[in-house]
DOVEX-131183 format. One record per residue (C-alpha): residue in one letter; x, y, z. Coordinates in steps of 0.05 Angstrom, whole numbers, padded with zeros to 5 digits, always signed. Example, Ala and Ser with C-alpha at 12.3 -4.5 7.8 and 13.67 -1.06 7.14 Angstrom:
A+00246-00090+00156S+00273-00021+00143
END
This chain:
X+00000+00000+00000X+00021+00077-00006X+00020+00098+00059X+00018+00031+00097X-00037-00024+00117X-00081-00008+00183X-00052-00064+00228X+00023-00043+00224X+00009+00023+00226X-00018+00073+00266X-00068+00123+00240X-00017+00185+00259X+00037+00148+00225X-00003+00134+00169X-00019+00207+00155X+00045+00227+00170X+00078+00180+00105X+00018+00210+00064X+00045+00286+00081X+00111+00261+00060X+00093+00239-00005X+00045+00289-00016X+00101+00339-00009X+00154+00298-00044X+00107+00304-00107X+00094+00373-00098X+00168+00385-00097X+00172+00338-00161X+00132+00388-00194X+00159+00444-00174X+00217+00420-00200X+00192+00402-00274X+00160+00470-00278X+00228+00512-00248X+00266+00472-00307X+00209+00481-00353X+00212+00553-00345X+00288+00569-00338X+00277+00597-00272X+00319+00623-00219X+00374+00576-00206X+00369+00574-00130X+00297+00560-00128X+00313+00501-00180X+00355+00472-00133X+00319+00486-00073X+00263+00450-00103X+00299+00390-00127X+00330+00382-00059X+00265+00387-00017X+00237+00331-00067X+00285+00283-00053X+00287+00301+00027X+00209+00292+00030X+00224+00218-00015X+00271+00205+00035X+00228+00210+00096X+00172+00174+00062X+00217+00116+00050X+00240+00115+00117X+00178+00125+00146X+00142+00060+00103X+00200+00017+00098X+00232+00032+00170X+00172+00053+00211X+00203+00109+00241X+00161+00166+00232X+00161+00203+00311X+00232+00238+00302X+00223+00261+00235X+00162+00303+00247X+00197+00360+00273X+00243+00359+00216X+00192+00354+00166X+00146+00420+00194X+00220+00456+00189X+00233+00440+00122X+00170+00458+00094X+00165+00530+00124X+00228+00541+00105X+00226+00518+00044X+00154+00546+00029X+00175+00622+00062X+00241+00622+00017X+00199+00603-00048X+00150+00657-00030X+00200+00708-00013X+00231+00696-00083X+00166+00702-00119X+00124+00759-00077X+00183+00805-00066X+00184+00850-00005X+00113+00847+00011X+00126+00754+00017X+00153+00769+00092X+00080+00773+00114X+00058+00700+00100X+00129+00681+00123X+00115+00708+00199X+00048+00680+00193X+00080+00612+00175X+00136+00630+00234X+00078+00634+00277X+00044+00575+00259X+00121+00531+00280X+00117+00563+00350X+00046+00549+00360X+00068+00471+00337X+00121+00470+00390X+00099+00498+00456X+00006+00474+00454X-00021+00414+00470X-00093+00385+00467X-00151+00427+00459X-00112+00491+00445X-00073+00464+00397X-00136+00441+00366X-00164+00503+00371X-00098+00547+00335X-00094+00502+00284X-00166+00517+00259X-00166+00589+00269X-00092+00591+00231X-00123+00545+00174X-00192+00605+00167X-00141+00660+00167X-00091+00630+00112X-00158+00611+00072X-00180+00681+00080X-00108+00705+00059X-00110+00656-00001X-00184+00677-00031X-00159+00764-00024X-00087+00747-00059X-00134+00713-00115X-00191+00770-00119X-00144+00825-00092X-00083+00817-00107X-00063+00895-00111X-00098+00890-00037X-00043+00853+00000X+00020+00833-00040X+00038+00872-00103X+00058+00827-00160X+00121+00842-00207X+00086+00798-00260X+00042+00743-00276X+00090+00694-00260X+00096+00711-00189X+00029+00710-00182X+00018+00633-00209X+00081+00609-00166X+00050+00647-00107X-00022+00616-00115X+00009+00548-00130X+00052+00540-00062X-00006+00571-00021X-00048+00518-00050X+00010+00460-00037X+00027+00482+00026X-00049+00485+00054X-00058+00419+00024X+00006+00389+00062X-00020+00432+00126X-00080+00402+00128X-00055+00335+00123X-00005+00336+00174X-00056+00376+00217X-00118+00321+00210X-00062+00267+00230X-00052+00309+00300X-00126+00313+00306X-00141+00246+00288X-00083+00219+00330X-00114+00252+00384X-00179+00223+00374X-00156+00157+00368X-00118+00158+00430X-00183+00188+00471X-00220+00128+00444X-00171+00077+00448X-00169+00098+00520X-00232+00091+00533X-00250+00026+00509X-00178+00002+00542X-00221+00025+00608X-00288-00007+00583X-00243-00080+00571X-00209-00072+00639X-00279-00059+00680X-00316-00119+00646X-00248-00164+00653X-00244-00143+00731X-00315-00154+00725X-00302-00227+00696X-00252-00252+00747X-00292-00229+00796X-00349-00277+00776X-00299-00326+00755X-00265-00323+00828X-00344-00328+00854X-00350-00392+00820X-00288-00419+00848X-00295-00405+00915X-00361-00442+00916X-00332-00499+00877X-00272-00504+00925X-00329-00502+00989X-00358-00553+00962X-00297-00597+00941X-00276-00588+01006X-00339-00609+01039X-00340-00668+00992X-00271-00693+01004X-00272-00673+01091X-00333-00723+01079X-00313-00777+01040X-00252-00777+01065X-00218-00851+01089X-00181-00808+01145X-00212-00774+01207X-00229-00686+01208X-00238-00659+01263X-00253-00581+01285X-00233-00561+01343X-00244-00495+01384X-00179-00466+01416X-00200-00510+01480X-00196-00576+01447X-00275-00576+01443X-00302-00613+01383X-00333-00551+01343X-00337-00618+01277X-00325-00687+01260X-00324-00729+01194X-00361-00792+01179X-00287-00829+01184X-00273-00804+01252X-00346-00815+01271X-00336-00883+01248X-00265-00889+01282X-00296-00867+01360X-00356-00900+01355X-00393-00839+01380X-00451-00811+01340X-00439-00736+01322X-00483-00710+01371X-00442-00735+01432X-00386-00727+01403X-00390-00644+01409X-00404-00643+01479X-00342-00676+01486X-00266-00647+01495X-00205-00682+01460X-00174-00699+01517X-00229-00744+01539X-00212-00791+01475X-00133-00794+01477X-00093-00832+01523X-00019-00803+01495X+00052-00813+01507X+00087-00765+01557X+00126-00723+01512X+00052-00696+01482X+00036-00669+01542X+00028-00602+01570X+00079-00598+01636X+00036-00541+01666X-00043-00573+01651X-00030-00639+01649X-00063-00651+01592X-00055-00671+01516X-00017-00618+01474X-00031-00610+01388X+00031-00624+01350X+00056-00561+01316X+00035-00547+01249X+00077-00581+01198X+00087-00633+01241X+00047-00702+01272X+00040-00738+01336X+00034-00815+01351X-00024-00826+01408X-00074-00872+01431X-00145-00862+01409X-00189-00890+01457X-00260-00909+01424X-00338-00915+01455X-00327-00994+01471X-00261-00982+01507X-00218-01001+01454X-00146-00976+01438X-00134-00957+01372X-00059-00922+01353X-00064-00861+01311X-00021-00811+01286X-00047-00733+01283X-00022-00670+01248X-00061-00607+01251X-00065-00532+01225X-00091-00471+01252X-00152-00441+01219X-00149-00373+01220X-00206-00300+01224X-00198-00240+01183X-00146-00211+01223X-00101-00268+01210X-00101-00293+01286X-00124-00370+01304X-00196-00387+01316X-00196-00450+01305X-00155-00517+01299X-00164-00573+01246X-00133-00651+01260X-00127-00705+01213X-00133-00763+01247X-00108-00829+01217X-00114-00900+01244X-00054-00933+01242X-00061-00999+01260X-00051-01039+01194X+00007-00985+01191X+00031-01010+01256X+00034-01094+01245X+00064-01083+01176X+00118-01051+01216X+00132-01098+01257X+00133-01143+01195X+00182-01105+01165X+00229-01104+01228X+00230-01176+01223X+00243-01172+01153X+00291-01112+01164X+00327-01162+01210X+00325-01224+01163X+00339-01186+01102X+00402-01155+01142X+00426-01235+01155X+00415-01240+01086X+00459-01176+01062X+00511-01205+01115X+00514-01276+01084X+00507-01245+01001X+00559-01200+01018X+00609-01249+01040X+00590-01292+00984X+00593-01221+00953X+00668-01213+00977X+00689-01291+00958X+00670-01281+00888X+00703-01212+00881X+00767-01255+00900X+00754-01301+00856X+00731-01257+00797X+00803-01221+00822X+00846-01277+00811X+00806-01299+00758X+00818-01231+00718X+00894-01242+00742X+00896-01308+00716X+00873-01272+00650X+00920-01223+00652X+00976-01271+00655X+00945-01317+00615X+00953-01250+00553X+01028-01243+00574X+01032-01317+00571X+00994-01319+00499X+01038-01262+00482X+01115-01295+00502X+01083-01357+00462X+01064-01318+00395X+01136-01296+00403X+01164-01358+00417X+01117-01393+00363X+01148-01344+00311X+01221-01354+00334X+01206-01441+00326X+01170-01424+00260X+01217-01385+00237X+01272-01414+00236X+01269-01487+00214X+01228-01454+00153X+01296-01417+00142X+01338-01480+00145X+01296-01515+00095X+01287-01443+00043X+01357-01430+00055X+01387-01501+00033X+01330-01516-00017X+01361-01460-00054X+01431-01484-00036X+01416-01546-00073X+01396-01513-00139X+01478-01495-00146X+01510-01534-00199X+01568-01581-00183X+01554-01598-00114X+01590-01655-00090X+01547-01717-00065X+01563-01708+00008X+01546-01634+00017X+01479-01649-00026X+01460-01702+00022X+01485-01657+00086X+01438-01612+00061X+01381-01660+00053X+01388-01682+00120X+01383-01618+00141X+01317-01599+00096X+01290-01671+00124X+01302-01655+00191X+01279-01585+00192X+01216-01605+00164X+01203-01654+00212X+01221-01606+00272X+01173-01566+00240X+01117-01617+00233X+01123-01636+00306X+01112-01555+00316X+01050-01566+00276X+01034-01631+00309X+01036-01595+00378X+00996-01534+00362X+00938-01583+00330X+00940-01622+00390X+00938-01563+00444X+00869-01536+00398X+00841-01607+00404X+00854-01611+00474X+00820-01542+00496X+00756-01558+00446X+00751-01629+00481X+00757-01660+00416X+00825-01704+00437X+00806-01777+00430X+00832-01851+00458X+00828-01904+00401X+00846-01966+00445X+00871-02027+00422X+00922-02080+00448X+00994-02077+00432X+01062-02094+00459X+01096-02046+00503X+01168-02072+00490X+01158-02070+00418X+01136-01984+00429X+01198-01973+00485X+01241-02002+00433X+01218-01966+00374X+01228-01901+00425X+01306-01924+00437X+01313-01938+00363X+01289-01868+00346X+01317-01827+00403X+01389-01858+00388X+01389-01824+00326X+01366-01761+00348X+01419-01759+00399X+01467-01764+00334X+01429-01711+00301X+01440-01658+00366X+01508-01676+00384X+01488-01714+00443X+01516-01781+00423X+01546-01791+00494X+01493-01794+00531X+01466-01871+00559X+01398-01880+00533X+01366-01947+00571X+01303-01979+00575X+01289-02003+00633X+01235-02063+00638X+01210-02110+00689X+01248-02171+00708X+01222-02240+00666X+01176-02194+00623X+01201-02201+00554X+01136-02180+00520X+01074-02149+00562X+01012-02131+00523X+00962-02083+00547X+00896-02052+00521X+00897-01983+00513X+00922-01920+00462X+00991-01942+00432X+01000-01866+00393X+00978-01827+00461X+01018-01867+00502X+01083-01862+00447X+01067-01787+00442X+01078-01778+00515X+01135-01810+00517X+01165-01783+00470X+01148-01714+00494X+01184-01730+00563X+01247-01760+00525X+01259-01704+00472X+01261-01660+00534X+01297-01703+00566X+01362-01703+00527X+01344-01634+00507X+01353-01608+00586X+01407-01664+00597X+01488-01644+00574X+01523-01712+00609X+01497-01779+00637X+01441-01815+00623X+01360-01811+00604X+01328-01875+00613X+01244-01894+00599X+01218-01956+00632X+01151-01988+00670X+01142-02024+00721X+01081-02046+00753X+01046-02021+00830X+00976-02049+00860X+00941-02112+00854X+00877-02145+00831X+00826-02091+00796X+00872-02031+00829X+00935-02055+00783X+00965-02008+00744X+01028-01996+00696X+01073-01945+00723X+01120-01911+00655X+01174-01857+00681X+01220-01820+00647X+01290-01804+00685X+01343-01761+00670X+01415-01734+00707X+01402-01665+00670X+01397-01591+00701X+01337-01606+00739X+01275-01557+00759X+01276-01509+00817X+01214-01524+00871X+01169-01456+00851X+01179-01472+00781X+01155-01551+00782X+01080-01528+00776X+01085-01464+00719X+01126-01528+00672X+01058-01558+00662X+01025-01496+00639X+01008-01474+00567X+01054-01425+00536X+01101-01437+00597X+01175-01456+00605X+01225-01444+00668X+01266-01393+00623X+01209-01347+00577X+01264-01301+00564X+01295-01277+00487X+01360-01301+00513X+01335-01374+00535X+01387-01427+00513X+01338-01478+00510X+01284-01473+00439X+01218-01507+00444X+01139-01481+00443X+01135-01496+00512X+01068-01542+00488X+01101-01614+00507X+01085-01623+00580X+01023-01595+00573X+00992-01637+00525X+01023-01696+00555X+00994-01680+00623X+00926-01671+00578X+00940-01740+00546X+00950-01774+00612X+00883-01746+00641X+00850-01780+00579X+00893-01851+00596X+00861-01844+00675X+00933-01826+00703X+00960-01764+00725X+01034-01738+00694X+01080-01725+00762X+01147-01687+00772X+01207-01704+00824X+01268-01663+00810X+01325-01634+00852X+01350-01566+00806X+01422-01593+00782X+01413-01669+00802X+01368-01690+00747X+01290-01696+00734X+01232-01762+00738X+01172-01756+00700X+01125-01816+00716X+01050-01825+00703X+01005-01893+00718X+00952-01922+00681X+00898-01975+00694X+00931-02034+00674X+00891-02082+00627X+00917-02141+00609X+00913-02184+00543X+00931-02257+00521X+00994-02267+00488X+00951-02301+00421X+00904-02237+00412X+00915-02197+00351X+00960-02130+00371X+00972-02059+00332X+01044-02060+00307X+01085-02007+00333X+01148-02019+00289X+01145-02034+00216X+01200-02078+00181X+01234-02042+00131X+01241-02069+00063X+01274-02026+00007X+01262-02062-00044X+01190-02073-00075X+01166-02101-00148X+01107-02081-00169X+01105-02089-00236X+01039-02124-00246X+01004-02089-00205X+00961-02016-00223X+00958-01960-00173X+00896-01911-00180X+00920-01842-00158X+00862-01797-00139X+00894-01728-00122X+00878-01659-00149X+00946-01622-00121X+00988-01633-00178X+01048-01627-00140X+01032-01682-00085X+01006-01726-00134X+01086-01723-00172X+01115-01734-00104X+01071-01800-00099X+01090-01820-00171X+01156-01810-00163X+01149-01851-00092X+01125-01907-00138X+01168-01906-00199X+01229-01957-00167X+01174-02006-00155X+01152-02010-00235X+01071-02002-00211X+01031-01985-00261X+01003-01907-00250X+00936-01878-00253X+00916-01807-00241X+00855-01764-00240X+00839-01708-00199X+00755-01717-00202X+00726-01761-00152X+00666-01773-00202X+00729-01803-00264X+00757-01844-00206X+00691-01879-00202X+00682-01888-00272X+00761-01913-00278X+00743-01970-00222X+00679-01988-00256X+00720-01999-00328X+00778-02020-00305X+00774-02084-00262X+00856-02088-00257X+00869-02042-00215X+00893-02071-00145X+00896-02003-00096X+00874-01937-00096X+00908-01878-00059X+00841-01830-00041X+00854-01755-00017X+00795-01732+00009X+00789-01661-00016X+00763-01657-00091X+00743-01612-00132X+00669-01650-00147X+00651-01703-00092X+00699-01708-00032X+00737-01773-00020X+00687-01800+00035X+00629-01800-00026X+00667-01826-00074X+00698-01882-00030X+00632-01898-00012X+00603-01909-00087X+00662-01943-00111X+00655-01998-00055X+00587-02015-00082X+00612-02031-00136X+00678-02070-00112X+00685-02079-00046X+00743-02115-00049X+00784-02058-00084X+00829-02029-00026X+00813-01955-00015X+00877-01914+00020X+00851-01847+00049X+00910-01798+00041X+00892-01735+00080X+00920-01663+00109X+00862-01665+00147X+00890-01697+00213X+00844-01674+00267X+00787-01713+00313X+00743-01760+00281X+00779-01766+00209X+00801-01832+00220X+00737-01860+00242X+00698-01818+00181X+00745-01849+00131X+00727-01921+00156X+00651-01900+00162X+00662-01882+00089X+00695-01954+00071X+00771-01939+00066X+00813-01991+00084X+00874-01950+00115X+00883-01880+00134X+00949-01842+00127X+00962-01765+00148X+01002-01722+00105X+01055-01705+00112X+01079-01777+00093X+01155-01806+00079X+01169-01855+00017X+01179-01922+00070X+01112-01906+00107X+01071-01895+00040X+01104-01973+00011X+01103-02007+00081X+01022-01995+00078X+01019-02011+00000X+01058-02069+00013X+01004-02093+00064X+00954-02093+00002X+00986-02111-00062X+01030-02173-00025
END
């Protein structure tokens, strides 16, 4: 809008940005006609600058809505402005309308209200009557040089009575508005006063009669009383509470109903004394049939007008059920504290326990830790020997010796590093609880003397040649067979006598058995002894530990995982013995377990612990099926087979090896790995037996954990061999089939 809408501005305001614009325009025009007209340069520019001052203010006055400080201004600059025009055009006799218009500023500045009102109307009749003589008269007041001044004269009058006016209705108007405004701001107050007061009416009665309705229905007792203690009102509670109907009960004082404790009384009457306000009292409330019932009371002073006490109000409340669940809950309080006593030493033994617990963890990281390390360092370097002299024995021109030094080396790196293997499997299976005894009867001199036969030559192979390896057996027993786990009981002896020599420099290791108990309590005692550097008391229990040895340091002299003991002490536990130290440090070490001994006839079939060798093997009539998908294990077995002149047969797809046993019915073995690329070696085992189940199936497997061995028999395979496999071991078990 021009001048602005009606809720964001005032009516004043409003008229004020219309006198603005009205005289911004009038300016404008001025201004055309000065230039028009080629007159007096002064009075052009005095016309061009009022425009754009009056623009100004009506811009600031819209867009801003500031409007109050500018008034002032505004009345200046048009007087001026106006008187100077009007001086110009009327010559000498323009002073007259200038004092009039000087007059007219003064009488702006110093009246207010009705006087102001009053000036303003008899200044706009006398410029009017000025105006209409100029135009009829004009040789009657101001003398005109020309026609010209004459017109500019008229024309400003006329402009400045019309921008008067304006700005003079806004004061009158403003005025108005604020009389009015006032008044109905009066007329809203009264009938709002008027409002609350009804409103506040309404309350008060609705709160008299909540109040009623709640001191009635109430489940507690109310009671009025006067100053006196005199019953002045009662509730149907208390009623109910005394006994008394409500007529008896005003004739009567307090006192007559309470029989209360002596620090509620009044040391100078002698009688019952109110609690103060904010606070309660525990008495005795003594009804019409003489019964005591315990209550508790809190009370507040009702007061007059003035503010001082008149009356007193009492809640009364029976506490009785109050008073026997209390006692319940002191005998609770008291159990519940036995309780608290006995949880919080149960409390305080499993804080120690979750203590040594998270100790036992904490050690059990370092421990994990020094074994990672350790691990690496065992790894390591065996896979070192056998990179480092593999490539050795790519050189041209070796001589035969230092090629086979080397491949002793290679060979016996790799099996250092298998047992590594072998021991880290072992430890898993043991913590999963998948470690299992396949019993069955063998010798125990043949096993002791396969141990001396391989232990001699690992003496050789460490520089320990000196030292007296011995078996030591029972007097008159030349060949004892038992019933139990041949390759646990091997493994832990061989465990206790690779560490053993390891941990012995001079004397002797010897591994024997004897026998302690009789009847159903007899039992085979093994032991391993040694003259070695012996263990130091606080370190015979840590030795039995995973990831533990008696030196964990970088700088140990001794190599080893640190696995042995533990998984033989494991192994034993699954055997029903228990694995036992004696050892004096620097005198030498006995390891010695005992098992349930269980013997067997000399006639029944036994596991054989040591396999004859034979070098030589002719095979030349007989076909091998090879069923192996690792090109580079299936070369090592041809090349195991070529001295023996077998014919060779490969495929790497269980579902071919089928169809080669179904066409070819001269094929006398097959060597199964159980990973294939189609069906695994257990299926296809299993279909080719349907077909001939005389045709000797050989599983050959990496997969050496729990349970193989028995799936591969579930599946039909006749023997079961773990890779890694030597040359004599994979002929030794052919031999069994194809002679």
């Amino acid at each position: 809008m021009l001048i602005g809408n009606t809720i964001d501005y005032s009516l004043e305001h409003r008229f004020f940005t219309a006198a603005c614009f009205v005289g911004g325009t009038a300016g404008l025009l001025a201004s055309i006609i000065n230039l028009t007209f080629s007159l007096e340069p002064s009075l052009i520019i005095t016309t061009i600058g009022v425009t754009i001052t009056y623009y100004f203010f009506y811009y600031i006055s819209l867009r801003k809505g500031i409007y109050k400080g500018l008034i002032i201004p505004y009345v200046l600059i048009s007087i001026l402005t106006i008187g100077y025009i009007w001086f110009i055009n009327a010559g000498s006799n323009g002073p007259v309308s200038y004092i009039l218009i000087t007059g007219f500023l003064v009488y702006l500045i110093i009246t207010k209200g009705f006087i102001r009102i009053a000036v303003i109307v008899f200044f706009i009749l006398t410029l009017s009557a000025l105006f209409i003589l100029e135009y009829k008269f004009p040789d009657l007041i101001v003398n005109y040089s020309d026609a010209k001044s004459k017109f500019y004269d008229l024309y400003l009058t006329a402009l400045f009575c019309i921008g008067l006016i304006t700005f003079i209705t806004s004061y009158i108007m403003s005025n108005y508005q604020e009389e009015r405004e006032k008044v109905i701001r009066q007329r809203d107050t009264i009938l709002e006063q008027n409002r609350e007061i009804l409103l506040a009416g309404n309350e008060l009665r609705k709160s008299k009669e909540f109040t009623e309705s709640i001191i009635s229905s109430a489940q507690d007792g109310i009671i009025v009383l006067d100053l006196k203690y005199n019953f002045l009102l009662a509730n149907n509670a208390f009623l109910k509470m005394t006994g008394y109907p409500e007529s008896s009960l005003l004739g009567l004082n307090f006192n007559d109903l309470i029989i209360c404790p002596i620090e509620t009384v009044d040391p100078i009457s002698g009688k019952f004394s109110l609690p103060r306000v904010g606070t309660h009292s525990d008495c005795i409330l003594k009804n019409n049939k003489g019964e005591m019932v315990p209550i508790t009371i809190s009370t507040a002073y009702l007061n007059d007008e003035s503010g001082k006490p008149e009356s007193i109000m009492a809640i009364i409340k029976d506490i009785t059920e109050y008073k026997n669940i209390l006692h319940e809950l002191i005998l609770h309080k008291e159990h519940f504290e036995e309780l608290v006593d006995q949880r919080t030493k149960e409390l305080a033994e499993t804080n120690n326990k979750l203590l040594a617990a998270k100790e036992k963890a904490e050690a059990s990281d370092k421990l994990k830790s020094a074994f990672l390390s350790n691990m690496s360092h065992e790894i390591r370097t065996p896979m070192n020997a056998i990179i480092g002299f593999s490539q050795l024995l790519r050189e041209p021109d070796l001589p035969r010796q230092t090629v086979m030094n080397y491949l002793d080396i290679v060979t016996a790196k790799g099996n250092l590093l298998m047992n590594i293997i072998n021991d880290i499997i072992d430890i898993s299976r043991v913590e999963a609880g998948e470690m299992e005894v396949n019993k069955s009867t063998f010798s125990i001199s043949d096993m002791l003397d396969e141990l001396l036969t391989t232990f001699n030559k690992l003496k050789e192979s460490v520089n320990k040649s000196h030292i007296d390896l011995r078996v030591i057996k029972p007097e008159g027993d030349h060949e004892c067979l038992i019933f139990s786990d041949p390759y646990r009981l091997k493994q832990i002896l061989s465990n206790l006598l690779d560490n053993a020599i390891k941990f012995t420099h001079h004397g002797f290791v010897q591994v024997g058995y004897s026998f302690t108990g009789e009847g159903r309590n007899k039992k085979i005692r093994f032991f391993v002894r040694d003259s070695g550097i012996g263990i130091l008391p606080e370190n015979k229990d840590i030795i039995f530990n995973r990831f533990r040895q008696v030196d964990e340091s970088h700088t140990r002299e001794f190599g080893g995982t640190g696995l042995g003991l533990t998984i033989s002490k494991k192994l034993t536990m699954l055997l029903s013995g228990e694995l036992e130290v004696e050892s004096e440090f620097g005198q030498g070490s006995m390891f010695y377990f005992s098992i349930p001994y269980q013997p067997v006839p000399n006639n029944e079939k036994r596991t054989k612990t040591v396999q004859p060798l034979i070098r030589d093997f002719n095979w030349e009539e007989k076909t091998i099926l090879i069923v192996e998908d690792n090109n580079s294990s299936y070369l090592l077995l041809k090349y195991y087979l070529m001295p023996t002149g077998a014919q060779i047969l490969h495929t790497i797809s269980g579902k071919d090896a089928i169809e080669i046993c179904k066409s070819n019915p001269h094929i006398d073995v097959v060597l199964m790995d159980i990973q294939l690329p189609d069906l695994s070696g257990y299926e296809t085992t299993m279909i080719i037996k349907k077909h001939r189940s005389d045709l000797p199936v050989i599983a050959q497997t990496a997969y050496a954990m729990a349970g193989d061995f028995d799936k591969s028999k579930e599946a039909g395979c006749d023997e079961y061999i773990a890779k890694p496999f030597g040359k004599d071991k994979l002929l030794a078990v052919l031999n069994e089939y194809l002679n």
